[in-house]
C-alpha positions as CSV (number, residue, x, y, z in Angstrom):
1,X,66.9,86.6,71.3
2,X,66.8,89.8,72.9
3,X,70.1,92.1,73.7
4,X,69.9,94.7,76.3
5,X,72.5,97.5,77.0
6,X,73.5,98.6,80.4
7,X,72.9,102.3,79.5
8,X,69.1,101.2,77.7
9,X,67.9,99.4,80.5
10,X,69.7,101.9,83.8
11,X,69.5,105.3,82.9
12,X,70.5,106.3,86.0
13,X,74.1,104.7,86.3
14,X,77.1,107.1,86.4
15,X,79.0,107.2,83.3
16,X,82.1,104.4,83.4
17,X,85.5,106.9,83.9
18,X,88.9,105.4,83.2
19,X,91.9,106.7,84.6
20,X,95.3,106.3,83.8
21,X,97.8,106.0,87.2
22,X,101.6,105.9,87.2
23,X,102.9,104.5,90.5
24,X,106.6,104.0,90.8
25,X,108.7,100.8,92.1
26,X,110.2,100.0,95.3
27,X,114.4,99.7,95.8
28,X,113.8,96.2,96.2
29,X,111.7,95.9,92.5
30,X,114.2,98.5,90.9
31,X,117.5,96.7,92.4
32,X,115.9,93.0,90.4
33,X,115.0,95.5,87.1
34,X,119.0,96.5,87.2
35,X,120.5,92.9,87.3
36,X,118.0,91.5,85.1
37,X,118.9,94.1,82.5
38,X,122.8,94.1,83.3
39,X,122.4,90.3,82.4
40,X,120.7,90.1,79.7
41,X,123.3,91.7,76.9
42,X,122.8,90.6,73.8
43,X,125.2,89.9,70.7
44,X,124.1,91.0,67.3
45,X,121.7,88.8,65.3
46,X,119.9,88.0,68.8
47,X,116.2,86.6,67.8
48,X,112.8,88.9,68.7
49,X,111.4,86.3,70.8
50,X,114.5,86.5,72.9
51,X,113.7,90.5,73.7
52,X,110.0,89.6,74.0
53,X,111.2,87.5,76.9
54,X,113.1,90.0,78.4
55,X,110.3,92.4,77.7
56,X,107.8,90.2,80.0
57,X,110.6,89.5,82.4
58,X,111.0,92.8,83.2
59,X,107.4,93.7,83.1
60,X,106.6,91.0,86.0
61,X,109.0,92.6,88.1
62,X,106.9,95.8,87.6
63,X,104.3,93.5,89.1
64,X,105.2,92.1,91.9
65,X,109.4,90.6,92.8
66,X,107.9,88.0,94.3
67,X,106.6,86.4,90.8
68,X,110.7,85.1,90.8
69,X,111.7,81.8,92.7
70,X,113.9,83.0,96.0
71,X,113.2,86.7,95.9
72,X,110.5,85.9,98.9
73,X,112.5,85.9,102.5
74,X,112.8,82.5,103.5
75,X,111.1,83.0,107.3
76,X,108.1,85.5,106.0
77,X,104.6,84.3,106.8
78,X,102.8,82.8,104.2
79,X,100.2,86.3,103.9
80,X,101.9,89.1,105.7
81,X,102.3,93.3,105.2
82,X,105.8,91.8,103.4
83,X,103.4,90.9,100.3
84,X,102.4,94.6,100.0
85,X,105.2,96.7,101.0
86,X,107.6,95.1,97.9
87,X,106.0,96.2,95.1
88,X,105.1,100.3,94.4
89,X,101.4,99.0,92.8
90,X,100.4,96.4,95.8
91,X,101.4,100.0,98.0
92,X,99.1,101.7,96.0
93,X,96.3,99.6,96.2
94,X,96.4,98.9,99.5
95,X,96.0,102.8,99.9
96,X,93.2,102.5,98.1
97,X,91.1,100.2,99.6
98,X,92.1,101.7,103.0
99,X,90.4,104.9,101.6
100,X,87.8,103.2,99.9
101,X,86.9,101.4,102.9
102,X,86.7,104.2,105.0
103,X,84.5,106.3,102.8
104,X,82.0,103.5,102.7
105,X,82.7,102.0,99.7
């Protein structure tokens, strides 16, 4: 069986370059991150999976708000501008492939 690497076979591809991007949260995504943490106090002797939990929790509404049940407004189309102007990394993206897109990419 023969193995070929990319860089072997294409010596004229680009080097990959990874980069590293902070992009904040909307009020709406930072007003869910509050509450979730104001309710979540915990008692002493509290388990690790139960801070794991929160951990995840709070990381999905770094993602996107609308990964929890009734944060989506009830009359919103089903694929709408809505989607991407909640969350600070679906702002970013879309940015992104706008520029993208008009570069010729």
């Amino acid at each position: 069986m023969l193995r070929r690497i990319k860089k072997e076979v294409e010596k004229q591809l680009k080097p990959k370059v990874e980069m590293h991007i902070s992009v904040g949260i909307t009020e709406h995504q930072k007003s869910i991150y509050r509450d979730m943490l104001k309710t979540s106090k915990l008692e002493k002797g509290s388990s690790v999976t139960y801070y794991k939990n929160i951990l995840i929790q709070l990381r999905k509404v770094c993602n996107h708000p609308y990964l929890f049940f009734g944060q989506e407004p009830e009359d919103a189309p089903d694929l709408g501008e809505h989607l991407i102007e909640c969350s600070g990394k679906m702002i970013f993206v879309d940015k992104l492939l706008k520029r993208a897109r008009a570069d010729g990419n």
